[in-house]
N, C-alpha and C positions, 0 to 999 in steps of 0.2 A: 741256233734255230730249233723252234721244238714243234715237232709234226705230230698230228693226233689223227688218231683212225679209229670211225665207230662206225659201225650198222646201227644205221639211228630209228631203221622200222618205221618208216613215213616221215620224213621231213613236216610235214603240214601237222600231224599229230602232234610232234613234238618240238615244236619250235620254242618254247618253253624251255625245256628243258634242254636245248643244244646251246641257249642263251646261258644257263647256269654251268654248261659244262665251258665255255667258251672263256666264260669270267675266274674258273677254277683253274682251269688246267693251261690259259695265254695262248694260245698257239697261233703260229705264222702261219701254218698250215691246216688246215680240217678236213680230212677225206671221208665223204659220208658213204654208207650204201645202203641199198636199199629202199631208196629217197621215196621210190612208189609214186612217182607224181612226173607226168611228159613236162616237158619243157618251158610249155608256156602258161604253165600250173604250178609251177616253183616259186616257192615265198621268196623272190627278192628283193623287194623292196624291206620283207622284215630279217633276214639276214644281213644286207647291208646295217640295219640300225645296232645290230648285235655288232657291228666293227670288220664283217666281212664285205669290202668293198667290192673286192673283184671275185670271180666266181665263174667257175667250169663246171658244166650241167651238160650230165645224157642221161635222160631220162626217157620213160615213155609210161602210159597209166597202166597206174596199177600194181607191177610189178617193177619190179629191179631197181636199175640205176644208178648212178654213181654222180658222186660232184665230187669240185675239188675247191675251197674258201680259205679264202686269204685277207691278210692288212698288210702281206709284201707284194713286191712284185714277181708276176710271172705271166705268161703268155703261155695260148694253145697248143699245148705240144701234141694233138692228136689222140684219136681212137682207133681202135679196132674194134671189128667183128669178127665172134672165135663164130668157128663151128659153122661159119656159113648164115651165121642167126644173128639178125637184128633185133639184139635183148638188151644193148647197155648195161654191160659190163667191165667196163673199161674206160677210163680218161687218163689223159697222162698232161702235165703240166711241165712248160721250161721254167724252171726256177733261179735262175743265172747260171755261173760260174761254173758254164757245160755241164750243170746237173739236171738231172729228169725228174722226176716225181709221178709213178704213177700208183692208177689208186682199182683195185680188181675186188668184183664179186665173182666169187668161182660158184658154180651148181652146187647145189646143198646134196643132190643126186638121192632122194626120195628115201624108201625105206629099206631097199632089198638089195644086198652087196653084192650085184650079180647083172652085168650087162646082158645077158641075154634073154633075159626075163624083165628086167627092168630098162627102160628105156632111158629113163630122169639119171640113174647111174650110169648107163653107156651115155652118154650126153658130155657127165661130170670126166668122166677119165680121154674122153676125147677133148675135151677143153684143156687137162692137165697135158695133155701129150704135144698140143699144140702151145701153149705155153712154156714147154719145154724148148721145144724147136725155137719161138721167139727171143729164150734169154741164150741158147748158145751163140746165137747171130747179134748178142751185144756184143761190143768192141771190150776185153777183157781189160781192159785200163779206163773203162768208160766212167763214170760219177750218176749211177744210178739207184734210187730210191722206191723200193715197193711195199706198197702194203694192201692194205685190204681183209675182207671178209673170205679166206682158203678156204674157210669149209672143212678144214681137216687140222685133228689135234695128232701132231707127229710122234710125241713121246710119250714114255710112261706115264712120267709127272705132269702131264698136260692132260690127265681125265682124271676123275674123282675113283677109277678101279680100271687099270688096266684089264686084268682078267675080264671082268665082265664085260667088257666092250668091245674086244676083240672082232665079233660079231657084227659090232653097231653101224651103221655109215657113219662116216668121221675118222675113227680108228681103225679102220680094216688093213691088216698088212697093204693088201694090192694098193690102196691110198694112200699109206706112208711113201711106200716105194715108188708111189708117182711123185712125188712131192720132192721126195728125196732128190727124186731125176731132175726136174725140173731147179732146184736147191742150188745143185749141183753144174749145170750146165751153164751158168752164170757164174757160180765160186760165192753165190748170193750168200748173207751173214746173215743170221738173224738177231739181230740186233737185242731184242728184251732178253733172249737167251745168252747173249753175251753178256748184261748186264746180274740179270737173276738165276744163279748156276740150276743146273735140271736136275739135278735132287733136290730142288725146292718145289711141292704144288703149286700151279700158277692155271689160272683158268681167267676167258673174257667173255664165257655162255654159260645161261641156267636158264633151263628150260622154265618156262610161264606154268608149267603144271604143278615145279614146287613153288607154290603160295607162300609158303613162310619164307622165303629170301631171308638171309643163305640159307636157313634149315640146316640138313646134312650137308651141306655145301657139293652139293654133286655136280661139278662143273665140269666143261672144257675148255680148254685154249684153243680158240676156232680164226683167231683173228691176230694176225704176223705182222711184223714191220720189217723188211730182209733192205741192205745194204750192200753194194757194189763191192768188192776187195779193197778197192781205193780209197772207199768213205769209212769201213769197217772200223782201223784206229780213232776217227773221229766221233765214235760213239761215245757222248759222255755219261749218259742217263736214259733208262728205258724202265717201261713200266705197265701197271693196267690198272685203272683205277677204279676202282671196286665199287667205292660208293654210290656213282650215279646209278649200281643196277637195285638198289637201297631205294630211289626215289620214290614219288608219286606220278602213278603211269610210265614206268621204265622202257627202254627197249630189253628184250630178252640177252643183248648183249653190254658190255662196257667197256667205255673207251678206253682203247693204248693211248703209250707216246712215247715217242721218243727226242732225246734231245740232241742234236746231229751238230758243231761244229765244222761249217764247210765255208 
């Protein structure tokens, strides 16, 4: 089974371009975010023709959003609301054989690495903490699958200069260490990093401000595929494929995948 997770930066913009990725990369699974479009404004009718029959949508305009697209089966396995906020952030898919699938956009949490000045950052670290809470209350022999758009690059090798980003949102100690907690509280794998060891650079963001893609290739890895204990051996292949952020009108991110025997 091979699951793909992109921040695709408007679905309606890019449906194009989710159609090339869809054709490249197979997958039984698609978890977009950032769809930017409420619910009854979601191209469905031109995703199904790309092979995604069935389809998990929470959306609302403008902002957020998440889906979850498929050509297997699965059923509504429910949302949440972090934080008290009805922002669509969250779907999660039953995908059989007691497996979960879900699919999160965590808060990008603005400029300034400091909740008490910054609002859009206390926002992000109360959604990590409550995230955290949600994965220690899975059943540790559960069969569950997350991914999504975190918001945060954990390691060294997951920004183009640790040193200088120490500072940045994204990379702030205090955000690894939430991340970690939450990582943690689960026994959650991350998967592409089991497969591509972390003395390797691995980045799935460049900002739109470098023009020349990749340029100085100054990335991050902002965007995780994590694994249950249970599914973790089952990982056979993981990855992030680089080229769609190459294209014509890219999203600022590029799709993972993973490829999960279960």
């Amino acid at each position: 089974m091979r699951i793909v997770s992109w921040n695709i930066n408007s679905v309606r913009l890019r449906i194009d371009t989710l159609k090339k990725v869809a054709d490249a990369l197979q997958p039984d699974f698609m978890c977009l975010q950032e769809t930017k479009a409420q619910d009854s404004d979601f191209p469905t009718d031109a995703i199904t023709e790309a092979g995604f029959t069935r389809q998990l949508v929470r959306g609302m305009k403008g902002y957020n959003g998440v889906a979850i697209l498929s050509n297997a089966a699965m059923s509504d396995g429910g949302s949440r609301d972090w934080c008290a906020r009805e922002d669509c952030r969250h779907v999660a898919a039953d995908i059989g054989d007691k497996t979960f699938l879900h699919n999160f956009y965590v808060p990008a949490g603005g400029d300034e690495p400091d909740p008490k000045i910054n609002e859009k950052f206390a926002h992000k670290m109360d959604f990590l903490s409550e995230a955290t809470d949600w994965s220690a209350k899975l059943p540790k022999k559960g069969r569950h699958i997350m991914v999504g758009d975190l918001n945060i690059a954990p390691h060294e090798n997951d920004v183009w200069s640790h040193k200088q980003l120490l500072k940045v949102v994204s990379h702030t100690p205090v955000e690894i260490d939430a991340l970690e907690a939450w990582r943690a509280a689960h026994g959650w794998v991350d998967a592409i990093r089991a497969i591509v060891p972390e003395d390797e650079k691995l980045y799935s963001w460049w900002s739109y401000r470098n023009r020349s893609w990749p340029g100085s290739d100054k990335g991050r890895r902002l965007d995780h595929i994590w694994v249950s204990p249970a599914l973790a051996p089952k990982v056979t292949d993981a990855g992030v494929y680089r080229d769609a952020r190459g294209w014509e009108k890219p999203s600022d991110h590029a799709p993972i995948w993973a490829d999960i025997d279960i």
